[in-house]
C-alpha positions as CSV (number, residue, x, y, z in Angstrom):
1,X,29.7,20.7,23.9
2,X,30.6,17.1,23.4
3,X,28.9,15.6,20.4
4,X,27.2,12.0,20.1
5,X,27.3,9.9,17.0
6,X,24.2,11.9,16.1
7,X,26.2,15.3,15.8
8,X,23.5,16.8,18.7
9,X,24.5,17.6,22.4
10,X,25.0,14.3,24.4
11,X,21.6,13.3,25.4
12,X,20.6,12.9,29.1
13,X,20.7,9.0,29.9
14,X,17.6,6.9,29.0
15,X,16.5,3.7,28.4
16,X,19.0,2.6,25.8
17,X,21.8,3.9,27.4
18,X,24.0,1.2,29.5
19,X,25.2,2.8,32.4
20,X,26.7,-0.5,34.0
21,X,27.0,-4.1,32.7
22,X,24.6,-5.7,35.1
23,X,22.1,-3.6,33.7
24,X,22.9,-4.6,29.9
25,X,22.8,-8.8,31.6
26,X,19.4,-8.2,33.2
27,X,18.3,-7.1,29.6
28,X,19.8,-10.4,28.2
29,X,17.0,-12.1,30.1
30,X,14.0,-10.2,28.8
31,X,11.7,-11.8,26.0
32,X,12.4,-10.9,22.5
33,X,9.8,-8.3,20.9
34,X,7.3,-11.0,18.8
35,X,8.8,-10.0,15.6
36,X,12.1,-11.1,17.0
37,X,11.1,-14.2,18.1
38,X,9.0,-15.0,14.6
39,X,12.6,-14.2,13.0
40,X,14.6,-16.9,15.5
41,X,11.8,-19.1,15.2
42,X,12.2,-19.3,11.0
43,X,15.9,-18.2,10.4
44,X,17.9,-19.0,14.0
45,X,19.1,-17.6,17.4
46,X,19.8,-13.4,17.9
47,X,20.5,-12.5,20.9
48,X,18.3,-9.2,22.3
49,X,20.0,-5.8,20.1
50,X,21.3,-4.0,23.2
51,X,21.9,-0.2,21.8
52,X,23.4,2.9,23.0
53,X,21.4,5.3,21.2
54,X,19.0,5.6,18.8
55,X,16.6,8.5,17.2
56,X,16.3,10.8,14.4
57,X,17.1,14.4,13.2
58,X,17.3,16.5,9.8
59,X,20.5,17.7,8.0
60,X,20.6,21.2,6.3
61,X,17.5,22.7,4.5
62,X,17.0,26.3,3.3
63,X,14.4,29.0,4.3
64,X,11.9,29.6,0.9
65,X,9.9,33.0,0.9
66,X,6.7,32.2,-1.1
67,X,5.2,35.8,-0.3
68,X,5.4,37.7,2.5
69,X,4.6,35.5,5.6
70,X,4.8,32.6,3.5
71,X,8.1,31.2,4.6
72,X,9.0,27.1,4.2
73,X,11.9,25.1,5.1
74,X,12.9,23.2,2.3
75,X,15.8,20.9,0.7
76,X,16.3,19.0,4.4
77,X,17.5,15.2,4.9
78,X,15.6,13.0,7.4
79,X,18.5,10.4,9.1
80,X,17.1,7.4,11.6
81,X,19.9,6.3,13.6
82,X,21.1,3.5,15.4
83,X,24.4,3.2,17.4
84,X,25.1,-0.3,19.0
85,X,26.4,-0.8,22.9
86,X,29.3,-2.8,21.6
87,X,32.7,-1.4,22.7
88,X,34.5,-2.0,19.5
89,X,35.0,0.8,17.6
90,X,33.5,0.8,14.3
91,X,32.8,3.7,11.3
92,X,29.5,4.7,11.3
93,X,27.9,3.5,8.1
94,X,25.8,5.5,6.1
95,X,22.7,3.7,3.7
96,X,21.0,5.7,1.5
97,X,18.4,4.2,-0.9
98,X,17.6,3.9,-4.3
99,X,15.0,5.4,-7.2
100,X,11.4,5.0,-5.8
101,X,11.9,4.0,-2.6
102,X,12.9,4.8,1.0
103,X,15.3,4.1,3.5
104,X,12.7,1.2,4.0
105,X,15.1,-0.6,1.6
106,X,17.4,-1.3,4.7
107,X,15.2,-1.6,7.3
108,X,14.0,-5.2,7.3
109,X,13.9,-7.7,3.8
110,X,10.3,-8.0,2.1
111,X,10.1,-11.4,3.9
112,X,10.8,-10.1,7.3
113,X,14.0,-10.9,8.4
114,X,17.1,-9.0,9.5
115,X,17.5,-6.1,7.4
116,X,21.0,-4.5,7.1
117,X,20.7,-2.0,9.3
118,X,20.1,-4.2,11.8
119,X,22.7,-6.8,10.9
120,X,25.5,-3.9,10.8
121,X,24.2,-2.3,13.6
122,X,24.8,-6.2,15.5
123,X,28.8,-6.5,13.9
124,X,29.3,-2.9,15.6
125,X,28.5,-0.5,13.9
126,X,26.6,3.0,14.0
127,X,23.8,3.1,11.4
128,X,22.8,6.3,9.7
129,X,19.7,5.6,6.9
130,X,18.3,8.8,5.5
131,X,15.6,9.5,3.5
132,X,16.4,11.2,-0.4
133,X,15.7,15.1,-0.3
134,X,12.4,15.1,-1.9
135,X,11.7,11.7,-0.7
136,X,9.6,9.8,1.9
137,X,10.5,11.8,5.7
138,X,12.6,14.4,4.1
139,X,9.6,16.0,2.1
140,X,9.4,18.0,-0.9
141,X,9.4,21.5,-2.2
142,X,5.6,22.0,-3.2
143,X,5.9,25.3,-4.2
144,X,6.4,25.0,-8.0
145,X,3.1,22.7,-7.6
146,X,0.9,25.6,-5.3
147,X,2.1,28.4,-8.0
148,X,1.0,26.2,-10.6
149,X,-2.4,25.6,-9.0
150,X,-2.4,29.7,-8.2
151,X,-2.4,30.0,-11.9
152,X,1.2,32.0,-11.4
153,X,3.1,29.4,-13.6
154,X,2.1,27.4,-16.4
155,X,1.6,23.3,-16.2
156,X,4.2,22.8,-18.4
157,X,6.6,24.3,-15.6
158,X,5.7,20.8,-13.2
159,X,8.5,18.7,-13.3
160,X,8.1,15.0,-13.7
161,X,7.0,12.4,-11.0
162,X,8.5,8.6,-11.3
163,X,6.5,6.1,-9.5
164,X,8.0,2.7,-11.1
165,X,5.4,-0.1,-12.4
166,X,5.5,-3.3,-10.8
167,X,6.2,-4.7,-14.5
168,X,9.4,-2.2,-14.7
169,X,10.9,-2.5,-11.1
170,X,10.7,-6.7,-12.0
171,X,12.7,-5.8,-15.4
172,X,14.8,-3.2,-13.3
173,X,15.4,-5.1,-10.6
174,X,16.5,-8.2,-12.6
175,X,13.9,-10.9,-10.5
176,X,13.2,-12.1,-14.9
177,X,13.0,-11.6,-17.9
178,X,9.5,-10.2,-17.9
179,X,6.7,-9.6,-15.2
180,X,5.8,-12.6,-13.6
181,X,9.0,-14.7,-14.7
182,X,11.7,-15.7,-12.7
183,X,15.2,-16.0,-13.4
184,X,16.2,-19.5,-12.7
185,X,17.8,-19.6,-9.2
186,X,17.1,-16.0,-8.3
187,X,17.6,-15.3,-4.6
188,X,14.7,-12.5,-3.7
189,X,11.9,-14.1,-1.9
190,X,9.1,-14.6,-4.6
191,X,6.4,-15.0,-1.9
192,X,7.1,-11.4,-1.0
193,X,6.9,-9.2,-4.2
194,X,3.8,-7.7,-2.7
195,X,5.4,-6.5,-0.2
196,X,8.1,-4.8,-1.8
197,X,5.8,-3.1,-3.8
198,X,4.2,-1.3,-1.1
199,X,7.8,-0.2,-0.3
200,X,7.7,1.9,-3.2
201,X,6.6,5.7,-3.5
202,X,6.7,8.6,-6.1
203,X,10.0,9.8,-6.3
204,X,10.2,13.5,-7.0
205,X,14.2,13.8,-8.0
206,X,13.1,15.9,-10.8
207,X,12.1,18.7,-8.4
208,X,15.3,19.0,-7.0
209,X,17.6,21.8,-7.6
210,X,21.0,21.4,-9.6
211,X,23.3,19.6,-8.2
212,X,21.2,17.6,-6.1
213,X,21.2,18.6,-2.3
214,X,21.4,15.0,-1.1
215,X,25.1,15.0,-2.3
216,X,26.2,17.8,0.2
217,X,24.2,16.7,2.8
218,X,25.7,13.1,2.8
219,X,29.1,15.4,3.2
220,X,27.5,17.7,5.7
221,X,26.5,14.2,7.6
222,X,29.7,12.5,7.0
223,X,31.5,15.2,8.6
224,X,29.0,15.6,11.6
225,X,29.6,12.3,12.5
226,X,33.6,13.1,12.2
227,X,34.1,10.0,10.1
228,X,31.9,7.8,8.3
229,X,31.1,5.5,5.3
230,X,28.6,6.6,2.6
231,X,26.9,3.3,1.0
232,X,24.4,4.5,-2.2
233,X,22.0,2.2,-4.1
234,X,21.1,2.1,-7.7
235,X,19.9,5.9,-8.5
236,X,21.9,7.0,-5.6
237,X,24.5,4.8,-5.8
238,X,26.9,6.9,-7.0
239,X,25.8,9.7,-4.2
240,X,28.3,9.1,-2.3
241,X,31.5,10.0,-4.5
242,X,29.2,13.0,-5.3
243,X,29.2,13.7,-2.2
244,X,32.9,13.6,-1.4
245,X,33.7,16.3,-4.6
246,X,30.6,18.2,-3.1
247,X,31.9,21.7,-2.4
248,X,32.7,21.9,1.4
249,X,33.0,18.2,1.5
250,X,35.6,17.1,4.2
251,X,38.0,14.1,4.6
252,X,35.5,12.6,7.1
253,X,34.4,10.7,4.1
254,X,36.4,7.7,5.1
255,X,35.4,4.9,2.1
256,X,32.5,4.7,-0.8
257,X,30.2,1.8,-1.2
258,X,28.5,2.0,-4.5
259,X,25.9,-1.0,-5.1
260,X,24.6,-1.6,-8.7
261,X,25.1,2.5,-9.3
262,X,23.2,3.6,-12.9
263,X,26.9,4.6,-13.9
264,X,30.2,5.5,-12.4
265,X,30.7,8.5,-14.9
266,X,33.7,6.9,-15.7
267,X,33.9,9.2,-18.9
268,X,32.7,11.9,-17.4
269,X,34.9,12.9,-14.4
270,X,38.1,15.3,-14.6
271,X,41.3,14.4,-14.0
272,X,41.2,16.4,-10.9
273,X,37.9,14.5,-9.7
274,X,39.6,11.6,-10.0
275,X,42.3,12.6,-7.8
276,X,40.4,12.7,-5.4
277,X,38.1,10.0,-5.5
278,X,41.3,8.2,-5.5
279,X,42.2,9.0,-2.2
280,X,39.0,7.5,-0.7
281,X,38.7,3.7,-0.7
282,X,36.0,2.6,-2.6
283,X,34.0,-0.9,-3.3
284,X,31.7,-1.4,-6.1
285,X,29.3,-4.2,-5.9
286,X,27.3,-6.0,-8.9
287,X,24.8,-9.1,-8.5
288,X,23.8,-12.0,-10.9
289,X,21.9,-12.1,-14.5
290,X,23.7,-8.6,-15.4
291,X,23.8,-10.5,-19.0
292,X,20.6,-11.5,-19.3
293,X,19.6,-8.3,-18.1
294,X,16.8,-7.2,-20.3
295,X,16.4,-3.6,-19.5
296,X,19.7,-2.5,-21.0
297,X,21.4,-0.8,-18.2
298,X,23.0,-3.3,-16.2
299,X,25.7,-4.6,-18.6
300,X,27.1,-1.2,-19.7
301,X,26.7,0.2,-16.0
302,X,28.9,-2.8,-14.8
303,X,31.3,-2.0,-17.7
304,X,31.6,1.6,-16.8
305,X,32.4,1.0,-13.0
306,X,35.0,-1.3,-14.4
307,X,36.5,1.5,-16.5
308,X,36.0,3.5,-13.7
309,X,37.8,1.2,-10.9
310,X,40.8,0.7,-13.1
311,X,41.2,4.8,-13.8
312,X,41.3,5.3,-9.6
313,X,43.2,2.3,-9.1
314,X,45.9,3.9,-11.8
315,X,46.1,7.0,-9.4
316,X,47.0,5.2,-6.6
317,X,43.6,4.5,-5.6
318,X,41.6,1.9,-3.8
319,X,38.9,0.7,-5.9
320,X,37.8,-3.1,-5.7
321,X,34.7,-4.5,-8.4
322,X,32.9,-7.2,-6.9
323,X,30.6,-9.0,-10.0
324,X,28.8,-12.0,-6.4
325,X,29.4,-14.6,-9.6
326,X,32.4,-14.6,-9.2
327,X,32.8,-14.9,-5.4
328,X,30.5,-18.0,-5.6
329,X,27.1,-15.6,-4.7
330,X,24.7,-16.6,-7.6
331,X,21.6,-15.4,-8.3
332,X,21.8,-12.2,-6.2
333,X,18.8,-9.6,-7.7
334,X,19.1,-5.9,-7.6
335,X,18.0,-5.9,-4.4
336,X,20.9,-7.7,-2.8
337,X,20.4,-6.3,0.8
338,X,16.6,-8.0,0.3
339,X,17.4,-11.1,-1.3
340,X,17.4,-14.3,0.6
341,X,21.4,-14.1,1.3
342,X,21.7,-11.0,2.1
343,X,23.6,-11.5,5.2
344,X,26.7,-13.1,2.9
345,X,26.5,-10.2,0.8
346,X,26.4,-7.9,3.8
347,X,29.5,-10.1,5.3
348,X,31.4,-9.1,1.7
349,X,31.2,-5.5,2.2
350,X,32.3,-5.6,6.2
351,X,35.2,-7.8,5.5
352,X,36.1,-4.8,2.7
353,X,34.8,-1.9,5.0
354,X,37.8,-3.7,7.7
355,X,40.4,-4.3,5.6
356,X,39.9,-1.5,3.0
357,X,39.0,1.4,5.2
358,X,39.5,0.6,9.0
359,X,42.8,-1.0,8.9
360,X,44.3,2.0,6.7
């Protein structure tokens, strides 16, 4: 059966499928949702977001026996989808989140306007934003935690839960130097740090078998969609070349966007890994006050991606560092796809994703 951008059946027409382009013009003349018009009204003119498709569905997940007529499913990834009406062609581009939070993260900024899912969605392409196995929609594996509570397995055996601080994410996530100081210049929106708070959730990693499902099911998606872009943040922002040495990972991997990634493993990778990252385009992308970074990790993790860019790029690779400083975007946080010019560094990365990976 012919497949939609979603991997399922093609679905029966509905409501946001464009069947002529009289239809899609008589749309052009409805009233923007409220929220739309609050962002026009504070940040300019968008026209109505006329889609094809849109909706939800799980990839992979594993049948667990707990006892007999016990059975879960476990280890699945939740994807929300969007794919635009626009007759361009463009990859399908997929945004996974970071450490403690959600696909939230790309949803809409802390301050309410455009998030990136939307703004990519608008330049043409498909957006694919899952949830972390073990995290938010996707769900967790309880059952370590209900044999515990059976008194089948000691408490030693329950694996760690992060939920980050507000004082650590604001050290993490470079807004200062400590809680409740700024960074001169900084770009996220200081009147909404509340809000981002509430974006964040326990993040049960810990529970996750070895290697992490996410990996292979960012291939498994990748390759559903028959060609795609994997984009990772921060704890997961090296995911998606994880993903492309995943075994039964395909070459519908088509380019790697790693944003402010922990590390790059630059010491850690085989020669053979590196081969074949090096076949993969691949963009790493850094914001401002890495230096006066506090926490310790941003320096040597920007260091590391530099090592390595420059060992895929002596393959034959395409690897391209981008520290905003130095392409005049200053005081970009952590949480560049939140911060108040987050649609220039969203511009950055579909200049790269059209000249690196779509022009090939």
């Amino acid at each position: 059966m012919p497949k939609s951008h979603a991997g399922r059946a093609t679905p029966r027409p509905r409501a946001t499928l464009f069947s002529s382009l009289a239809v899609a013009a008589a749309l052009c003349l409805l009233p923007l949702a409220a929220g739309a018009q609050a962002r026009d009204r504070e940040h300019g003119p968008w026209e109505p977001l006329l889609l094809r498709d849109q909706g939800s569905f799980f990839v992979g997940g594993e049948t667990v026996s707990r006892g007999p007529g016990d059975d879960v499913t476990v280890g699945q990834m939740y994807v929300q989808y969007q794919v635009p009406v626009s007759l361009r062609r463009r990859l399908p581009v997929v945004m996974l989140h970071g450490c403690c939070l959600t696909g939230k993260t790309y949803e809409d900024t802390p301050d309410g306007r455009m998030g990136w899912a939307e703004y990519f969605v608008r330049r043409g392409h498909p957006v694919y934003v899952p949830d972390q196995v073990g995290r938010g929609r996707s769900g967790f594996d309880a059952t370590v935690h209900e044999q515990v509570r059976a008194g089948q397995r000691p408490v030693s055996d329950l694996p760690r839960i992060n939920q980050a601080s507000h004082q650590r994410a604001w050290q993490i996530f470079r807004f200062g130097p400590e809680y409740g100081q700024q960074f001169p210049g900084q770009q996220f929106p200081e009147e909404a740090f509340d809000e981002l708070f509430q974006q964040m959730v326990p993040d049960l990693i810990a529970w996750l078998p070895a290697p992490n499902p996410t990996w292979a099911r960012l291939a498994s998606l990748a390759e559903r969609l028959e060609g795609a872009v994997l984009m990772g943040h921060s704890q997961s922002g090296f995911f998606p070349q994880r993903a492309a040495l995943s075994a039964g990972a395909t070459d519908d991997i088509r380019g790697l966007v790693s944003l402010e990634p922990g590390s790059c493993a630059a010491a850690a990778l085989t020669p053979e890994e590196y081969v074949k990252l090096a076949a993969i385009p691949t963009i790493i992308m850094f914001g401002d006050f890495v230096e006066e970074d506090t926490s310790g990790i941003w320096a040597n993790a920007l260091r590391d991606c530099r090592q390595y860019a420059d060992a895929i790029n002596a393959r034959g690779g395409d690897a391209t560092v981008v520290f905003l400083p130095d392409i005049g975007l200053r005081g970009n946080t952590h949480m560049f796809m939140q911060d108040r010019n987050s649609d220039e560094v969203a511009d950055v990365l579909l200049r790269w994703i059209r000249d690196h990976v779509e022009r090939r």
